[in-house]
N, CA and C atoms as a LAMMPS dump frame, in Angstrom:
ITEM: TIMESTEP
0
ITEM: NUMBER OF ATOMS
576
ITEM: BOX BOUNDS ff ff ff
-5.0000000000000000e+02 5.0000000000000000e+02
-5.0000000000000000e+02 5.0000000000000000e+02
-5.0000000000000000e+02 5.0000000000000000e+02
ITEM: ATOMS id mol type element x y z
1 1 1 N -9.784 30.642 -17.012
2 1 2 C -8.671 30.036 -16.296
3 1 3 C -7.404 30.831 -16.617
4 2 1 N -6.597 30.83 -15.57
5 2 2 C -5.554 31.49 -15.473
6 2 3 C -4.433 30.984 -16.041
7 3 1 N -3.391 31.72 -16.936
8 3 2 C -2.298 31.044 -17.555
9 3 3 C -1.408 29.833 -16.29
10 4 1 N -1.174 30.821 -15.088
11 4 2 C -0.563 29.949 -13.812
12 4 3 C -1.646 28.655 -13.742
13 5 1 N -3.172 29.287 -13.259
14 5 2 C -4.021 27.661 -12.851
15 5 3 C -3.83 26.781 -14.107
16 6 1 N -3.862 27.187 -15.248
17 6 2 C -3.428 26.261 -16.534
18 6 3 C -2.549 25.439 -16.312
19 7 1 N -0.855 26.251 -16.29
20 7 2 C 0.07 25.473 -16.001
21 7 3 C 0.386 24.657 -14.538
22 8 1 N 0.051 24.65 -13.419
23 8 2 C -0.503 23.727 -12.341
24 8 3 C -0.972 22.531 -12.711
25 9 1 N -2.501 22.92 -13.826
26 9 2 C -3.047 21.942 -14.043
27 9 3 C -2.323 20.901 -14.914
28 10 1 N -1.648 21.506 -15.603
29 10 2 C -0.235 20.754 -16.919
30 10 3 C 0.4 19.711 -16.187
31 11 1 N 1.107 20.59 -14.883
32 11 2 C 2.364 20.057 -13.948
33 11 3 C 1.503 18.818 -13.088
34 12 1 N 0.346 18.99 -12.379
35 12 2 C -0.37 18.093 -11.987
36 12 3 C -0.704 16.339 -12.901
37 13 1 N -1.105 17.333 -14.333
38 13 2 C -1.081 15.747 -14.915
39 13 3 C -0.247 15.555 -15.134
40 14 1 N 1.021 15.928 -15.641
41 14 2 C 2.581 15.13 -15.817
42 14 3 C 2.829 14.357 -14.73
43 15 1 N 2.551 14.634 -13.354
44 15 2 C 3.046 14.368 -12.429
45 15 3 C 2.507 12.868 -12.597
46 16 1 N 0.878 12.8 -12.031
47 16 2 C 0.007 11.948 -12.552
48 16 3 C 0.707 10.814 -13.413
49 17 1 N 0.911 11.298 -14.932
50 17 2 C 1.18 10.412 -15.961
51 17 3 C 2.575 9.313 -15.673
52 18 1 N 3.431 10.187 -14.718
53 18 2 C 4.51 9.857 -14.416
54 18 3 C 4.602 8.501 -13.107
55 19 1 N 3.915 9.196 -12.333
56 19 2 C 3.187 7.674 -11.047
57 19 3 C 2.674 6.568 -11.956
58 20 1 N 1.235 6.967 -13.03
59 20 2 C 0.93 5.585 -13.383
60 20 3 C 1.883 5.225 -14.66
61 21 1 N 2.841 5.872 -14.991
62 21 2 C 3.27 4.665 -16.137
63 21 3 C 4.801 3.822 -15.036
64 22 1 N 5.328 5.075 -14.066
65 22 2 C 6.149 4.018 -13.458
66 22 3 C 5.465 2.809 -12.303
67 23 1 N 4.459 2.909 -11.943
68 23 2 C 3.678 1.944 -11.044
69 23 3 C 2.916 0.615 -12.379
70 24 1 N 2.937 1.162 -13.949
71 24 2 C 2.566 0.48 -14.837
72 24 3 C 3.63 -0.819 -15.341
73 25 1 N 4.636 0.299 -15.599
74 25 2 C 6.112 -0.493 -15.719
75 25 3 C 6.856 -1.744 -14.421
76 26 1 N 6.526 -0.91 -13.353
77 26 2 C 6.989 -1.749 -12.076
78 26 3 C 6.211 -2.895 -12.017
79 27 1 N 4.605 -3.202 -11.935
80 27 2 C 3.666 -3.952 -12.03
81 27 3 C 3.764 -4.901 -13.236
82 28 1 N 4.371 -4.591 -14.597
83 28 2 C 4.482 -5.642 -15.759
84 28 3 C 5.796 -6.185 -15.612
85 29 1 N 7.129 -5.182 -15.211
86 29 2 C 8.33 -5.544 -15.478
87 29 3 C 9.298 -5.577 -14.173
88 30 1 N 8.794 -5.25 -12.897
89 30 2 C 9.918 -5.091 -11.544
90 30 3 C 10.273 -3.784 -11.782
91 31 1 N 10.518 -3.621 -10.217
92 31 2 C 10.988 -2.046 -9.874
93 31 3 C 12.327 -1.971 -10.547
94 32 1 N 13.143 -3.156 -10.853
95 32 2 C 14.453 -2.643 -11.556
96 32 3 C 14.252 -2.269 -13.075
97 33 1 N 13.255 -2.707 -13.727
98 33 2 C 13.099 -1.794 -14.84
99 33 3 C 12.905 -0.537 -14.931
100 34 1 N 11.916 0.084 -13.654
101 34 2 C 11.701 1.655 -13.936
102 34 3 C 13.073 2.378 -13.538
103 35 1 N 13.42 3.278 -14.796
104 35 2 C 14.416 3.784 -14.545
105 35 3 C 13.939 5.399 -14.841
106 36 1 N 14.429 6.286 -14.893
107 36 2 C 14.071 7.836 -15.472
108 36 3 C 14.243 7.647 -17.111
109 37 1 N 15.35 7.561 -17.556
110 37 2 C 15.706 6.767 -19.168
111 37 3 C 14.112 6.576 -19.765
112 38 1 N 14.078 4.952 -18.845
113 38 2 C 12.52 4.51 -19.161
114 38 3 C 11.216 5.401 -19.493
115 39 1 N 11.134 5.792 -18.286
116 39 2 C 10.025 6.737 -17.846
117 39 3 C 9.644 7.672 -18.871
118 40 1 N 11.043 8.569 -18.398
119 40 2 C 10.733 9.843 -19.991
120 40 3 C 10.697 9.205 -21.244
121 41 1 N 11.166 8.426 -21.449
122 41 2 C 10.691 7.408 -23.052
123 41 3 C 9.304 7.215 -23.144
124 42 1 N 8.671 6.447 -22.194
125 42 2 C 7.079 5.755 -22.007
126 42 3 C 6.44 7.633 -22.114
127 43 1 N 6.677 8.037 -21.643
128 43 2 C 5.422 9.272 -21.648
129 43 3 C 6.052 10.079 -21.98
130 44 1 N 7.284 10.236 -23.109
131 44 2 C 7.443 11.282 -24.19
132 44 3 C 7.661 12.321 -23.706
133 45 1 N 8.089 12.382 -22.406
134 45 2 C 8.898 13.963 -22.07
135 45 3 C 10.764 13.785 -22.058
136 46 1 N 11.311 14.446 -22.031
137 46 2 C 12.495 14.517 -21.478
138 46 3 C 13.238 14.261 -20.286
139 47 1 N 13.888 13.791 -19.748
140 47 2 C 14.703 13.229 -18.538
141 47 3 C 14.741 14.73 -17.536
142 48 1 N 14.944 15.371 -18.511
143 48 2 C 14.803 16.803 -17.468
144 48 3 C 13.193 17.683 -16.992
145 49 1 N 12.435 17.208 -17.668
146 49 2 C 10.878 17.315 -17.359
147 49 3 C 10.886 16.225 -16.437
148 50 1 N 10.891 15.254 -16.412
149 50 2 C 10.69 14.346 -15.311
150 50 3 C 11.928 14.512 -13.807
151 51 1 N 12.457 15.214 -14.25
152 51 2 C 13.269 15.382 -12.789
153 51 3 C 13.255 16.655 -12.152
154 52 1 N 11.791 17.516 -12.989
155 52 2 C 11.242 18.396 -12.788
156 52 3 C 10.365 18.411 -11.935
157 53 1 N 9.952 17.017 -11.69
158 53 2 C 8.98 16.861 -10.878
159 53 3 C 9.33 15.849 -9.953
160 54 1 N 10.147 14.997 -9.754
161 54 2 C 11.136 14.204 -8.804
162 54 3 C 12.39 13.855 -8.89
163 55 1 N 12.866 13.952 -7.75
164 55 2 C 14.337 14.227 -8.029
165 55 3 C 15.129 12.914 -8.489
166 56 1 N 14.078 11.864 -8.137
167 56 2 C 15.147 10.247 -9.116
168 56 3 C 13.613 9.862 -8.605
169 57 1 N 14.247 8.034 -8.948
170 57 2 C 13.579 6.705 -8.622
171 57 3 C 12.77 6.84 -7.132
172 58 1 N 13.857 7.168 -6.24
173 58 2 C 13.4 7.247 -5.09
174 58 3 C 11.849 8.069 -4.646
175 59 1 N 12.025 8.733 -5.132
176 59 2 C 10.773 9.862 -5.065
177 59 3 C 9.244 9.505 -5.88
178 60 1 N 9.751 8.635 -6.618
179 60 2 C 8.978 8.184 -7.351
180 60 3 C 8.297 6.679 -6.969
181 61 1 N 8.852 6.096 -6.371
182 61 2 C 8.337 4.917 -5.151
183 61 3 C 7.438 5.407 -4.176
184 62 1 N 7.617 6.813 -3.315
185 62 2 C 7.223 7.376 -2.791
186 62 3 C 6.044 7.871 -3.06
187 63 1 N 5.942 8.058 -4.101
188 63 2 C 4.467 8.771 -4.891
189 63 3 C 3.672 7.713 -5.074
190 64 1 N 4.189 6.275 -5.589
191 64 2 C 3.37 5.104 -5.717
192 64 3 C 3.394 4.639 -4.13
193 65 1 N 3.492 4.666 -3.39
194 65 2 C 3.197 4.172 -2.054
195 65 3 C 2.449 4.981 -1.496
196 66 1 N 2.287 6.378 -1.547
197 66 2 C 1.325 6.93 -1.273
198 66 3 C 0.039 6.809 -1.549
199 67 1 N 0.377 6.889 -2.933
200 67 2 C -1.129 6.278 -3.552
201 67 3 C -1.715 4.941 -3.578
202 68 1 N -1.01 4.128 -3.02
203 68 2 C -1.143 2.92 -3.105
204 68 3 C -1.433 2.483 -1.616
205 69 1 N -0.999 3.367 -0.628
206 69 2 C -1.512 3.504 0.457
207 69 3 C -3.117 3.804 0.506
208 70 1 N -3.787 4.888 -0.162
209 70 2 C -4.605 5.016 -0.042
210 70 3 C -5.589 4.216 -0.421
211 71 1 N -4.984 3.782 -1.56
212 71 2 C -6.168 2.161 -1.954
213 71 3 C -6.62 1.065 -1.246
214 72 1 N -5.27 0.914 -0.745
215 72 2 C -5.088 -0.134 0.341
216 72 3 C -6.384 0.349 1.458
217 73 1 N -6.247 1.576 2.005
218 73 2 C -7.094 1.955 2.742
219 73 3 C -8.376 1.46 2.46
220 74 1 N -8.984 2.14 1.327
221 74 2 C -10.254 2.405 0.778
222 74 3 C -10.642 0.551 0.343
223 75 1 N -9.828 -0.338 0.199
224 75 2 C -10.084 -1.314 -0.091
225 75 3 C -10.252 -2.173 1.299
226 76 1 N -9.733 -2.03 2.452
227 76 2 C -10.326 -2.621 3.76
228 76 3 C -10.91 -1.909 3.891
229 77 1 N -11.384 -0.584 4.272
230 77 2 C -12.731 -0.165 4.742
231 77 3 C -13.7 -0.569 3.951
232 78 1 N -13.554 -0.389 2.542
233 78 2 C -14.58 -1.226 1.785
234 78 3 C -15.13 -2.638 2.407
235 79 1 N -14.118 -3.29 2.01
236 79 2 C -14.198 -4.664 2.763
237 79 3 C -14.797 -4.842 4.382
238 80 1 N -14.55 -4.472 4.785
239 80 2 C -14.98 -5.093 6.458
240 80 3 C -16.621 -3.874 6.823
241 81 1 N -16.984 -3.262 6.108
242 81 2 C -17.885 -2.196 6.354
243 81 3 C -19.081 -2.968 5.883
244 82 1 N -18.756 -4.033 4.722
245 82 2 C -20.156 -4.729 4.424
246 82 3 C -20.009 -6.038 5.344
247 83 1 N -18.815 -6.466 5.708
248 83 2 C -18.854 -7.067 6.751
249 83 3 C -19.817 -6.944 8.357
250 84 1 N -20.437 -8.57 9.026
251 84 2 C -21.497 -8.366 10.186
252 84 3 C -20.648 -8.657 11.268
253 85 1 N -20.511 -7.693 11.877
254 85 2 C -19.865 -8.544 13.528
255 85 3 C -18.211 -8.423 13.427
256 86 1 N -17.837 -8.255 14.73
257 86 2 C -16.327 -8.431 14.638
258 86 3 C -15.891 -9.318 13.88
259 87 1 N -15.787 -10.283 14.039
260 87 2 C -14.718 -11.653 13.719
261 87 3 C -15.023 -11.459 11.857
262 88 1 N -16.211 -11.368 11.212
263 88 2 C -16.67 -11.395 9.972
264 88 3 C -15.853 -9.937 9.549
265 89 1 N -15.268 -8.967 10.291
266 89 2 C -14.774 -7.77 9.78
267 89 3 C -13.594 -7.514 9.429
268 90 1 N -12.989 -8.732 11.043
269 90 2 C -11.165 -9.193 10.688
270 90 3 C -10.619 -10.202 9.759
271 91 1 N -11.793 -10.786 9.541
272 91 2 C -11.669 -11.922 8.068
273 91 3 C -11.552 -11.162 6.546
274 92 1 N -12.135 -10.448 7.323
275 92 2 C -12.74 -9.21 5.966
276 92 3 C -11.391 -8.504 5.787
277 93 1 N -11.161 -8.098 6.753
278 93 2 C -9.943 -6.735 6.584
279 93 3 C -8.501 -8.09 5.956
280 94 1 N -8.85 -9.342 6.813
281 94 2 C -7.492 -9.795 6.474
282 94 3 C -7.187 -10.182 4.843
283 95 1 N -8.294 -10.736 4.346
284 95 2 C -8.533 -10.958 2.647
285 95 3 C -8.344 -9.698 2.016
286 96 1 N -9.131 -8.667 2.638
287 96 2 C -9.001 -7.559 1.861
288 96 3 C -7.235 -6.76 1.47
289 97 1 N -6.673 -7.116 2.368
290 97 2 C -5.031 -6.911 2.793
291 97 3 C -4.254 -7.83 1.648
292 98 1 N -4.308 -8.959 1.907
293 98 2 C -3.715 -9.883 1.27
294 98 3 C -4.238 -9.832 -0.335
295 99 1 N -5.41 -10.053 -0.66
296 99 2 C -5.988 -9.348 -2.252
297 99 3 C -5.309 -8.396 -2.509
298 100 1 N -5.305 -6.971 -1.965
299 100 2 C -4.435 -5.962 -2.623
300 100 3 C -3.355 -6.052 -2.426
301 101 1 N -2.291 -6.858 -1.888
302 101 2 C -1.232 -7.481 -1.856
303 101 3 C -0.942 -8.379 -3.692
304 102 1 N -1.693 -8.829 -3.238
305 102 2 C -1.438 -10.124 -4.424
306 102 3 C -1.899 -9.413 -5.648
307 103 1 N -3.309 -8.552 -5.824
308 103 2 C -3.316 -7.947 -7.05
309 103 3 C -2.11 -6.827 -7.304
310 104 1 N -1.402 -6.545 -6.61
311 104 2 C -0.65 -5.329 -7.053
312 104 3 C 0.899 -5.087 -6.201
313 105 1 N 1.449 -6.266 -6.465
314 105 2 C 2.862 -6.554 -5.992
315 105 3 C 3.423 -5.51 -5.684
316 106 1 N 3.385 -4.55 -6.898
317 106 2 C 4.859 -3.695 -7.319
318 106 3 C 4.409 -2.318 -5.831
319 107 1 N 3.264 -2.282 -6.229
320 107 2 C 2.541 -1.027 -5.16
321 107 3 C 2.749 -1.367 -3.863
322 108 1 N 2.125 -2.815 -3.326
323 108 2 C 3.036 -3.617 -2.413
324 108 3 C 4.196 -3.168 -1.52
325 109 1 N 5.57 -3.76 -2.658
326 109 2 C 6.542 -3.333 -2.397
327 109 3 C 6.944 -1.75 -2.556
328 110 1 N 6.581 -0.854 -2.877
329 110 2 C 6.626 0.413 -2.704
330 110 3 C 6.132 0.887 -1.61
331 111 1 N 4.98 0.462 -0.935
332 111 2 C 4.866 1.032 0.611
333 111 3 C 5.562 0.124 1.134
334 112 1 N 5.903 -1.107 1.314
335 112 2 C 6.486 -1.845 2.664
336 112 3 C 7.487 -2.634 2.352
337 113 1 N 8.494 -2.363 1.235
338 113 2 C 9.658 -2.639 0.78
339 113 3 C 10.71 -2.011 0.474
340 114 1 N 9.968 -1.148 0.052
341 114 2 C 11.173 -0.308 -0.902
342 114 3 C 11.563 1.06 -0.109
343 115 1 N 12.705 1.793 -0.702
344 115 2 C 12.897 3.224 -0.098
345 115 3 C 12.311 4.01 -0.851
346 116 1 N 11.245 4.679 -0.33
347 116 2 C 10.771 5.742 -0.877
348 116 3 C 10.91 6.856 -0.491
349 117 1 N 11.26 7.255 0.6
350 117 2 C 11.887 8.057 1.256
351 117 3 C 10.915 8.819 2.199
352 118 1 N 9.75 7.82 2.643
353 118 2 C 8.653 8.253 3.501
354 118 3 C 9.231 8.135 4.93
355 119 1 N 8.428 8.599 5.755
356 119 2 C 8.593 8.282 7.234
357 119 3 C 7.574 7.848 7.688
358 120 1 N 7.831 6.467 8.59
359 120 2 C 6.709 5.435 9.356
360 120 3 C 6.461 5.767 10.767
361 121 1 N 5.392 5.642 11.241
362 121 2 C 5.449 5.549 12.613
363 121 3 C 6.078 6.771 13.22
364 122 1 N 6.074 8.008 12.802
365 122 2 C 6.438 9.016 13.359
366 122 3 C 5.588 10.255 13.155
367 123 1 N 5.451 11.362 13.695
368 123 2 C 4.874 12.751 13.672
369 123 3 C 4.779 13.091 12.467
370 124 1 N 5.67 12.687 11.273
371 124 2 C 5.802 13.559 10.002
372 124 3 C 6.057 12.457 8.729
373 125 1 N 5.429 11.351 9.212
374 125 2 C 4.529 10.512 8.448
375 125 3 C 3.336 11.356 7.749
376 126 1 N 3.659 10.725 6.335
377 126 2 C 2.426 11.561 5.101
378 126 3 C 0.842 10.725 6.169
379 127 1 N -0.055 11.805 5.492
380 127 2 C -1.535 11.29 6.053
381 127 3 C -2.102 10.059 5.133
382 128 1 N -1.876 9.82 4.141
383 128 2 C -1.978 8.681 3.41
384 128 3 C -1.681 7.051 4.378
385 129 1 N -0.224 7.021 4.408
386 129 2 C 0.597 5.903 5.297
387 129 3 C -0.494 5.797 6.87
388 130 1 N -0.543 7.304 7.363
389 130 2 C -1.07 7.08 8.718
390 130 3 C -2.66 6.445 8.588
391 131 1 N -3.376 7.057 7.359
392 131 2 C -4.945 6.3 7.516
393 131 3 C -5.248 4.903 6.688
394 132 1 N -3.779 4.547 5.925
395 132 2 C -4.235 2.94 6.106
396 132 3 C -3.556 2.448 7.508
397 133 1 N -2.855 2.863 7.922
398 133 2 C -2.843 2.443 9.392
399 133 3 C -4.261 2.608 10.075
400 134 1 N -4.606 3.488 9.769
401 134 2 C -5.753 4.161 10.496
402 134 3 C -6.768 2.649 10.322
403 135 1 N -7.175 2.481 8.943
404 135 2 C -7.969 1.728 8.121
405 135 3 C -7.715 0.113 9.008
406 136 1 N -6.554 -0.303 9.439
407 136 2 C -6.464 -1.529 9.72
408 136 3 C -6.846 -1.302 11.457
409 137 1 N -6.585 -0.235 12.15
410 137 2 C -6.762 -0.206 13.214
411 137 3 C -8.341 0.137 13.892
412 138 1 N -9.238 0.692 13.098
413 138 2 C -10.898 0.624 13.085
414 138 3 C -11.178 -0.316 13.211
415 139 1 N -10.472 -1.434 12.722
416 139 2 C -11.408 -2.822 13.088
417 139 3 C -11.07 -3.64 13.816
418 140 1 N -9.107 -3.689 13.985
419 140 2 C -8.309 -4.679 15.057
420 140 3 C -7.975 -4.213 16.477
421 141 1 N -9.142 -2.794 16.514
422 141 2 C -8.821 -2.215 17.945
423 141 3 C -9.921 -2.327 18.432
424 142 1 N -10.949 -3.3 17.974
425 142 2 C -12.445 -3.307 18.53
426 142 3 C -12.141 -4.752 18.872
427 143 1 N -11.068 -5.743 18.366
428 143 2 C -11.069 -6.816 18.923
429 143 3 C -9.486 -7.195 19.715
430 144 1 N -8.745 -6.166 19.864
431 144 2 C -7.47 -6.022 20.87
432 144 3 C -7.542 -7.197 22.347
433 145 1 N -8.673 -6.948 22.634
434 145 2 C -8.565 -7.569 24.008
435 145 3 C -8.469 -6.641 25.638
436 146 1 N -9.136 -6.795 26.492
437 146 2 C -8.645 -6.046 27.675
438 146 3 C -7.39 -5.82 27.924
439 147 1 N -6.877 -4.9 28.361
440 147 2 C -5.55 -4.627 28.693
441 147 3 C -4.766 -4.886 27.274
442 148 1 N -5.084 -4.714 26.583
443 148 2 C -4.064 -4.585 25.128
444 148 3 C -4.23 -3.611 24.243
445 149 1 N -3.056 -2.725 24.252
446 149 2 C -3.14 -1.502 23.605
447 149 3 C -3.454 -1.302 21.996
448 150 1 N -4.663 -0.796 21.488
449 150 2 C -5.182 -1.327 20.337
450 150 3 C -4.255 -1.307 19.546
451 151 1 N -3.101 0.053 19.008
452 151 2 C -2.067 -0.035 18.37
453 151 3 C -1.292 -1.005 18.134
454 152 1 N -0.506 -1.576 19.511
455 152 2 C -0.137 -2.723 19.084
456 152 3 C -0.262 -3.771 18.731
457 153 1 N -1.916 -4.234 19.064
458 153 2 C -2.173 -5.433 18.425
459 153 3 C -2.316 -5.11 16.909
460 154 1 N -2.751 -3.773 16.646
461 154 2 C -2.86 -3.804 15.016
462 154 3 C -1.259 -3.948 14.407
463 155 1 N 0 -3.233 15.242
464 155 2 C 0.872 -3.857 14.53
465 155 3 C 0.885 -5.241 14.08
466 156 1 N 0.905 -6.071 15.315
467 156 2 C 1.354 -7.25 15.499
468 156 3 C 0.302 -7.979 14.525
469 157 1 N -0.952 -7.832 14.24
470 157 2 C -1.829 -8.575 12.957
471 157 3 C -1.342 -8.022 11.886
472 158 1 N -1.216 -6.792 11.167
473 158 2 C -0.227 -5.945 10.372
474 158 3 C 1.317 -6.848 10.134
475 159 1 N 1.788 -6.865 11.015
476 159 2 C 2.83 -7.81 10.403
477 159 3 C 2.826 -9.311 10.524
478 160 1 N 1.931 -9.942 11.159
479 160 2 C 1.281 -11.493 10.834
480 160 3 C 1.11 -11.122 9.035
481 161 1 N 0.321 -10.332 8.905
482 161 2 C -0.281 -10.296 7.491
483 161 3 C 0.613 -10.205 6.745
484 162 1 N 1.911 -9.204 6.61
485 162 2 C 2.897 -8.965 6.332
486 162 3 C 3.75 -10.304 5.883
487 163 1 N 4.083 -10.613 6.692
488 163 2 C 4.556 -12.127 7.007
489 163 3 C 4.382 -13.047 5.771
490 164 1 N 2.627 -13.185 6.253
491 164 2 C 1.771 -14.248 4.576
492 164 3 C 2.183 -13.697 3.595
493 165 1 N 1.763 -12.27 3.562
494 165 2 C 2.524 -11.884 1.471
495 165 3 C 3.548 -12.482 1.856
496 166 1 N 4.829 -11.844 2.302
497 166 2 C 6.327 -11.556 1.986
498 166 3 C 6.175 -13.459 1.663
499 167 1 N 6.393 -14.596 2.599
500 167 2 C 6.458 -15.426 2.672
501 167 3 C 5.818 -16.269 1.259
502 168 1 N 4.625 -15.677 0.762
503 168 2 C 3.868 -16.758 -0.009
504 168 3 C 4.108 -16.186 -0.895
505 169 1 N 4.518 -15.003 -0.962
506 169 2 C 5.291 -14.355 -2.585
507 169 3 C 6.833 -15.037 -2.978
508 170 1 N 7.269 -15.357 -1.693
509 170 2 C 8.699 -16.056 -2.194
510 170 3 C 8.626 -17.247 -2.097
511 171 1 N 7.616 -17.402 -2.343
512 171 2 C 7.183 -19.511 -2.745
513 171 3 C 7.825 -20.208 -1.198
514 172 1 N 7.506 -19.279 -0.293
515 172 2 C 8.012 -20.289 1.395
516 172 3 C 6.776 -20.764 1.851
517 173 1 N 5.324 -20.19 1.656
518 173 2 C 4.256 -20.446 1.995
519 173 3 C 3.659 -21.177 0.689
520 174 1 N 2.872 -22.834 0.638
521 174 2 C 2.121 -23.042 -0.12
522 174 3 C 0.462 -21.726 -0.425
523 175 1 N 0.454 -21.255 -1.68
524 175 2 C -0.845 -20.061 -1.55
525 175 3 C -2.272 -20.787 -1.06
526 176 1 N -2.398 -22.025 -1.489
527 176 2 C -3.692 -23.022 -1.435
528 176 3 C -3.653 -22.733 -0.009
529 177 1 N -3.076 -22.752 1.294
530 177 2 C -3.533 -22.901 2.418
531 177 3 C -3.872 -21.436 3.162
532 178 1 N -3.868 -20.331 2.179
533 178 2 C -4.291 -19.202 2.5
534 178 3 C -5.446 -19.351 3.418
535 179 1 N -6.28 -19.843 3.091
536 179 2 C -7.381 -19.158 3.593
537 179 3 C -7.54 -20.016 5.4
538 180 1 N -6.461 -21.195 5.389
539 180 2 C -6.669 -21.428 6.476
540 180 3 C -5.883 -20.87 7.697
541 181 1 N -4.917 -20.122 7.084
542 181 2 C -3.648 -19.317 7.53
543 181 3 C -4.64 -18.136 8.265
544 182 1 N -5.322 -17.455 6.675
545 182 2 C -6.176 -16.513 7.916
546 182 3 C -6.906 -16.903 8.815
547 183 1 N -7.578 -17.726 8.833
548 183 2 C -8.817 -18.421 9.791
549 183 3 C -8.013 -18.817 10.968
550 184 1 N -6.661 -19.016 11.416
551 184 2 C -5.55 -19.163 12.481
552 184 3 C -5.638 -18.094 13.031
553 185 1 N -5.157 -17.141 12.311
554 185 2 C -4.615 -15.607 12.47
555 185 3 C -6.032 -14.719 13.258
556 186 1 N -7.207 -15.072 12.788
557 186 2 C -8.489 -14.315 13.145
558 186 3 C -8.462 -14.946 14.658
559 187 1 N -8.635 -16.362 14.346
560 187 2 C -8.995 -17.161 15.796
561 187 3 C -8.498 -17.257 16.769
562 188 1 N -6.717 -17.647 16.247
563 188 2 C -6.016 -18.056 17.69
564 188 3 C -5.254 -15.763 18.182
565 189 1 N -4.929 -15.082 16.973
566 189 2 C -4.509 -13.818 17.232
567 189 3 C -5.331 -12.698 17.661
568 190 1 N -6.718 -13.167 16.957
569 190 2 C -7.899 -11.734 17.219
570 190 3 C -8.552 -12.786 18.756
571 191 1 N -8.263 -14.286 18.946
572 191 2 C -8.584 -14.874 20.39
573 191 3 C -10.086 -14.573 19.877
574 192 1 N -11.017 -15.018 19.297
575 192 2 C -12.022 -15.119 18.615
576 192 3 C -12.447 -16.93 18.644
């Protein structure tokens, strides 16, 4: 191995170490605890090694939403793939949404809260953001409806779902009636 592929490989895990202890910190303590201060303290580099590799906070939301995008992904396709039949797939995808919601707040709010300084819904949107879009739209574009453009119905269940976290995270939704909230959302929205 090459002194350069060495140091890559160095800069790669710092980078690494730096996503999971601020997505560690955000997840035990709120995004207003992770600070750079923090950060370079928790993993023992310097404030200037860590801004070596992002330029603040901001950038660093960004890195946890990315990655946290992709989970999200891999956790509804998981979900609705062992799932039988439409309706059993949008039940699937919708638990599966709301679970990684609820297990992992802070990641949560880093893709669909916070500024991370990504771009949505446009040409130069990261590929991460676009294939959990992707991920929710495999299954809510097989039950769209005639004449309904699959995209938008996946928005429009996308932010139904949206809705339940934001809402039942700020104590406006009782959580106990979850599961009948989705069973609404499948029936009267997927028209199932």
């Amino acid at each position: 191995m090459s002194v350069q592929e060495r140091k890559e490989r160095e800069r790669a895990g710092r980078e690494r170490l730096i996503v999971a202890t601020a997505r560690e910190l955000a997840e035990q303590q709120g995004w207003d605890a992770v600070t750079t201060r923090r950060l370079a303290e928790r993993i023992e580099y310097s404030q200037p090694v860590l801004y070596s590799h992002f330029r603040g906070k901001r950038e660093i939301i960004g890195a946890v939403a990315l990655e946290g995008a992709t989970e999200m992904a891999a956790a509804v396709r998981a979900a609705t793939s062992a799932a039988d039949g439409p309706r059993a797939r949008v039940t699937a995808l919708a638990r599966a949404y709301l679970d990684f919601a609820a297990r992992n707040p802070a990641v949560y709010d880093a893709i669909f809260q916070l500024d991370g300084g990504l771009a949505y819904a446009r040409e130069d949107t990261p590929e991460p953001l676009k294939d959990a879009f992707a991920a929710l739209l495999e299954t809510l574009g097989e039950v769209a409806g005639d004449g309904v453009h699959p995209g938008l119905f996946t928005e429009t269940f996308w932010a139904a779902l949206h809705g339940l976290v934001t809402l039942t995270r700020a104590g406006r939704l009782p959580p106990e009636h979850t599961e009948v909230r989705v069973g609404l959302l499948v029936d009267r929205l997927a028209a199932f």
